[in-house]
N, C-alpha and C positions, 0 to 999 in steps of 0.2 A: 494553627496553620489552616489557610481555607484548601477546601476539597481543590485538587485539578482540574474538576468540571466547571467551578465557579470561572477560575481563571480561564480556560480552555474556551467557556463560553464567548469572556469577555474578548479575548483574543478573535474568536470568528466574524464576532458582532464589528471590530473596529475596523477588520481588512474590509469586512463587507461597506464600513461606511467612509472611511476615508483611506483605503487600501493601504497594501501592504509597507511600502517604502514610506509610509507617515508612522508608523505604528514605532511606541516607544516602549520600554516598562514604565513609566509614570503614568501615560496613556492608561496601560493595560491594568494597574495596580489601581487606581482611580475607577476605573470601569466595574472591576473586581470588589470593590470596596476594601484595599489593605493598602499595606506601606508595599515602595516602592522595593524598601529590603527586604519584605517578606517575598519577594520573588525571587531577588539575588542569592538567597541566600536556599531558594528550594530548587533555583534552575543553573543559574549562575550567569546568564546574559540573558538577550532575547531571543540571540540566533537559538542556544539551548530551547528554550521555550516553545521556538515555533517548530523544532526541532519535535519534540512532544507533542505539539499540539497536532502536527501530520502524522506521524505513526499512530496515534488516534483517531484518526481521520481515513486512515487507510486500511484500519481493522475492518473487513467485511461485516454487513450487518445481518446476513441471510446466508445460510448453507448453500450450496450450490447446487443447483436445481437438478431435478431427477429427471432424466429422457429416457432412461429402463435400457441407456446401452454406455460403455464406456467409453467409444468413440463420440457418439453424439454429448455426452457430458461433459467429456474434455473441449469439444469443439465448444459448446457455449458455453464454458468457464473462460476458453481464453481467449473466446472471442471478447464477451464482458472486460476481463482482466484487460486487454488491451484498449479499446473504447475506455475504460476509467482511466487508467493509467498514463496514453496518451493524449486526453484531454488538457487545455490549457490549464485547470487547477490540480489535474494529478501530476502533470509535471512539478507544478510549483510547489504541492507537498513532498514529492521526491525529493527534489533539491533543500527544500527544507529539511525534511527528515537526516538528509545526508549530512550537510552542512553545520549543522548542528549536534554533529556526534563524533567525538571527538574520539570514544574507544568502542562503538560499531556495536554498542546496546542498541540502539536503534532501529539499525541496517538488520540487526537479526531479530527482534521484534520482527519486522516486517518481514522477510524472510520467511519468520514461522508461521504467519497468517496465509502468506500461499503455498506452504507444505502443507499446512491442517486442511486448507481447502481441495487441494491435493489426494490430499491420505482419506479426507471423507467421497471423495469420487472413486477412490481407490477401491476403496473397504466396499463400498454400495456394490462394485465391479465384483467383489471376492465372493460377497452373501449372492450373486447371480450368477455363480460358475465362470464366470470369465477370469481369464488367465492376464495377470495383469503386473505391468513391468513396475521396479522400485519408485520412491517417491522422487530421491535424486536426480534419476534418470527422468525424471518429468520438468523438475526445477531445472535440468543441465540445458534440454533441450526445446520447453518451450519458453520458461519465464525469463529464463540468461538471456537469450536473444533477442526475445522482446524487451528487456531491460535499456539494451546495450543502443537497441535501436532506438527507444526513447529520449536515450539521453544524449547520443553520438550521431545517429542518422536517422533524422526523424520520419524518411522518405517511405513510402509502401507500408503503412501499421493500416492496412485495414484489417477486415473479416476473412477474405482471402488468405493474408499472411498469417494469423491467427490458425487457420484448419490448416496451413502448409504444416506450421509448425509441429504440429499435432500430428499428422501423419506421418510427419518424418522422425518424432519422437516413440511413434506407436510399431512403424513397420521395420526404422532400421534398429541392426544390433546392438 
């Protein structure tokens, strides 16, 4: 069976050359160098496919930067978090990720990628004395919303809405 990255690769390489709405598995299994069943049979469509190939896509590649406060950490995680996410391909890995998961492995993959980046601004906050709320309550109040707004109203996602969120996830109860 080939690696996920072989495929994965070929997958990025095709959207980038004749985008997403041409892209087939025979396309991709060609690209890949396998049979076209060797995809069906490890993903089960394409939606699956691209389904994986965006929650891989959406795994952060870098810890979240250190500013020595947890206020300003959060602020520039979710301002970052939003500028990705709100971008015209982080939407489209959204929608892929989603669309392609039919029992919410996916949805939670991704999920766990911004708790951990979460939990590691968290922790940085613990080892400097700072008194510092659950990871939930970080997820509830700044990623939900900016989720909901990405994908429902895509109106006011700047920098701005990003440290609203954050302040009002930090100061109320």
């Amino acid at each position: 069976m080939p690696s996920s990255r072989v495929v994965h690769a070929a997958v990025r390489e095709l959207v980038g050359e004749t985008g997403r709405d041409a892209l087939t598995v025979p396309l991709v299994a060609a690209r890949a160098g396998v049979t076209p069943s060797t995809i069906y049979r490890r993903w089960g469509d394409l939606q699956e496919l691209l389904s994986d190939v965006a929650v891989e896509r959406l795994r952060p590649e870098t810890d979240p930067v250190d500013l020595g406060s947890l206020r300003a950490d959060l602020d520039a995680w979710a301002e970052q978090f939003l500028d990705e996410m709100a971008s015209p391909p982080g939407r489209a890995y959204i929608r892929d990720a989603l669309l392609g998961d039919p029992d919410g492995t996916n949805a939670g993959h991704y999920s766990a990628y911004a708790a951990d980046q979460i939990d590691a601004i968290l922790s940085r906050a613990t080892r400097r004395g700072e008194v510092v709320p659950e990871t939930g309550r970080m997820i509830d109040r700044i990623v939900a919303p900016m989720m909901y707004r990405i994908l429902f109203r895509p109106g006011r996602l700047d920098a701005a809405y990003a440290r609203e969120l954050v302040t009002n996830a930090l100061d109320r109860p």
